[in-house]
Every structure is written in C-alpha cells, then in structure tokens.
C-alpha positions as CSV (number, residue, x, y, z in Angstrom):
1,X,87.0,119.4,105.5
2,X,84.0,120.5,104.3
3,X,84.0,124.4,103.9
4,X,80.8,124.7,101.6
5,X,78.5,125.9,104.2
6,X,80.5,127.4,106.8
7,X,81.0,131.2,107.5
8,X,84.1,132.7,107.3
9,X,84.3,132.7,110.8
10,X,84.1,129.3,111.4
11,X,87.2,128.9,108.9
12,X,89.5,131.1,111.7
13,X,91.6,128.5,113.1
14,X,91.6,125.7,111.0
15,X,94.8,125.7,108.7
16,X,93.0,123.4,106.3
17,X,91.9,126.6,104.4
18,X,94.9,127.0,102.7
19,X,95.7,123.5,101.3
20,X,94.4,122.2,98.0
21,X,91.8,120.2,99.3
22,X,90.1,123.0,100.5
23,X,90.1,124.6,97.2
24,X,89.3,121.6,95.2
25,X,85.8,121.4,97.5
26,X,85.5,125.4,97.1
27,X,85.9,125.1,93.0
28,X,82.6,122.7,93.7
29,X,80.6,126.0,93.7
30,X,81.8,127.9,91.0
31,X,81.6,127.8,87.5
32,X,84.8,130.3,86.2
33,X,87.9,130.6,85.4
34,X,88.5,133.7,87.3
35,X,87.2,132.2,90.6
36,X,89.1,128.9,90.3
37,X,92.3,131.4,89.5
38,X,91.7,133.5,92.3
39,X,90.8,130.8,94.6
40,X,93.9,129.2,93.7
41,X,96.3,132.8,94.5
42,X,94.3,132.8,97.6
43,X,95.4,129.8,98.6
44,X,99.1,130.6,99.2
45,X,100.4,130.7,102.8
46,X,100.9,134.5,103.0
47,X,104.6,135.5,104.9
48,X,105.6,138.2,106.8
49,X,102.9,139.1,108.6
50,X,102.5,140.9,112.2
51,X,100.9,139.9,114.9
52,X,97.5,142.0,113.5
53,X,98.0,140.2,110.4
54,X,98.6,136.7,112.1
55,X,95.2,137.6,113.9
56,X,93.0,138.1,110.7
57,X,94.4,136.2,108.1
58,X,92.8,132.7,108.4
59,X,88.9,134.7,108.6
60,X,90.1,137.4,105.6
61,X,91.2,134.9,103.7
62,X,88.0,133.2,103.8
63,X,86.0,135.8,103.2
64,X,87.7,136.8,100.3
65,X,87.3,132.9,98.4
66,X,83.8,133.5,100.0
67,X,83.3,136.5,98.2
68,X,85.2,135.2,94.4
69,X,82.7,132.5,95.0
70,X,79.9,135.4,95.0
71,X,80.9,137.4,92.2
72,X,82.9,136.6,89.2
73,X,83.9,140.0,88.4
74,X,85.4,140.3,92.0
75,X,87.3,137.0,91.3
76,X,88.5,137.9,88.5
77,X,90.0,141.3,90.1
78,X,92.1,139.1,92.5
79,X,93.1,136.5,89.7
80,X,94.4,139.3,87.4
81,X,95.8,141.7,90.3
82,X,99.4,141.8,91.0
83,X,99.0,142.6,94.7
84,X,99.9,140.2,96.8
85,X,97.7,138.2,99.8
86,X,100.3,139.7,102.7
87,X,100.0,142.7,101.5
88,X,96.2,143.0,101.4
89,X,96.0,141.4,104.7
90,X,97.8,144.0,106.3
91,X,96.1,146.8,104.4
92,X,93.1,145.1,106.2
93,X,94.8,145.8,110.0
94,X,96.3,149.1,108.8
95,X,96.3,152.0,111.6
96,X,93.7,149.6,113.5
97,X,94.9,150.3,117.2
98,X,94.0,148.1,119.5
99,X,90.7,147.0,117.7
100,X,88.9,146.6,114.8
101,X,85.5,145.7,113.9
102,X,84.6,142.2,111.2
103,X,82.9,143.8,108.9
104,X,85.6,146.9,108.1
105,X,88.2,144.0,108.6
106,X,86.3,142.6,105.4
107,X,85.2,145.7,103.9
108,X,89.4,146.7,103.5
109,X,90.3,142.8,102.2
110,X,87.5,143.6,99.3
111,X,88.7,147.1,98.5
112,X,92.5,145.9,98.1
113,X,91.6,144.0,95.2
114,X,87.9,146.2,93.9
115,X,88.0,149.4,95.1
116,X,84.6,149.6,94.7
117,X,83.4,146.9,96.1
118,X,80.7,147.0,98.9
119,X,80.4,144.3,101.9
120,X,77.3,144.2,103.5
121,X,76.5,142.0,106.8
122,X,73.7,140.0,108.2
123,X,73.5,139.3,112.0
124,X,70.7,136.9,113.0
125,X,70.1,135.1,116.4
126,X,68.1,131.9,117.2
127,X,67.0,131.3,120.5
128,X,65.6,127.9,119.6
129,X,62.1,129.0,119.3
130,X,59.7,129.1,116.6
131,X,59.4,131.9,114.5
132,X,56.6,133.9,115.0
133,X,54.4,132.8,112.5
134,X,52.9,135.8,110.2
135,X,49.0,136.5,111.1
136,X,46.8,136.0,107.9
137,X,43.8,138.8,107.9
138,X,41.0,137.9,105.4
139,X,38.5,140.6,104.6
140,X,35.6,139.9,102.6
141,X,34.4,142.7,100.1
142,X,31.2,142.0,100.6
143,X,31.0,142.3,104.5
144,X,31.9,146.0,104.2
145,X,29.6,147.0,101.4
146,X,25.9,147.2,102.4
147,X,23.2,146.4,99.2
C-alpha cells in the first residue's frame, strides 16, 4: 500500500495502516529515531474502543504518523509518552454528541500527546480548470516622466 502521498482521509478504511508494512513505507520519509519509535507505538491495534472511537480511529491514527512525520519534536512526545493510542482516541470523541468536526477531531489526537500543539487545515477544490493565470502589468519609468 502505498501511503506516502495520501491524506489521512484516504487512510479511513483501509486496515493496512496498522501493519508493519505500512510503517516500514512511512519510516521512508523520516529521518529519526523518535518518529520511527512513535510510528511504531502508533501502529498497535488500539482495544476497547466505542463506537465514537471505532468511527475515528483508522483517520486519527493517520493523522497522528502524519504529523510525527512533520515534526520530530511531536514524534518524539508520542514515542516517550506513556499514554496509550485508546486512550487518546477517545479523548479525541470525548463529550462529542452526535457530531464532531475533522479538524477538532485532529486538533484533540495532537494535544493528547503535545498539549501545545496547533493543527491547522487547508481545504482546496479543483474543478478541472486552469488556474487563472496571474496578470503581469509592466510600467515603464520613463512613459510617466515627461523631459
């Protein structure tokens, strides 16, 4: 499976993201200890989850080797923590009621383990078209002043 390029989102229903293959091709990007660590933790089949939990836990748990890919300091904050991957997953759903945005989904899985972490999101849409393309103005100096 190749998981280099694909958003968290696209990882939601494919078990594949917790065996070691999946890890092995994720290690591919990263060049620390801490991340092939955390990568590894994250990689455990979490247990005991609700049916919240059940819901996020294929797309947090991508989004969390996403992000020890991003930043060593964050992998090395999940490597070295002694929470546990159920746990954070339902910190993520906590109190959630009957819905819960992505993005505070992933802003609570990146807190359990860095409190101060920050996750930011980029929305795009493509329509198929070209982008517009920028319009270049050239002005020459010497038009505007009169000798």
């Amino acid at each position: 499976m190749d998981v280099k390029n694909k958003e968290p989102a696209a990882l939601a229903a494919d078990p594949e993201v917790y065996k070691d293959t999946s890890i092995q091709q994720l290690n591919d990007n990263t060049n620390g200890g801490f991340c092939q660590a955390a990568l590894k933790k994250l990689g455990e089949k979490p247990k005991n989850l609700d049916k919240y939990g059940n819901a996020v836990a294929y797309c947090v748990i991508a989004a969390l080797k996403d992000f020890c890919r991003q930043s060593e300091e964050f992998a090395q904050a999940v490597a070295q923590s002694d929470k546990g991957l159920a746990d954070c997953i339902m910190y993520t759903v906590q109190g959630c009621g009957s819905a819960i945005s992505d993005l505070e989904v992933y802003r609570r899985a990146a807190e359990f383990y860095f409190p101060t972490a920050k996750v930011e999101m980029h929305m795009t849409i493509s329509t198929g078209e070209e982008p517009a393309q920028a319009r270049k103005v050239e002005i020459d100096l010497d038009s505007l002043i009169d000798f």
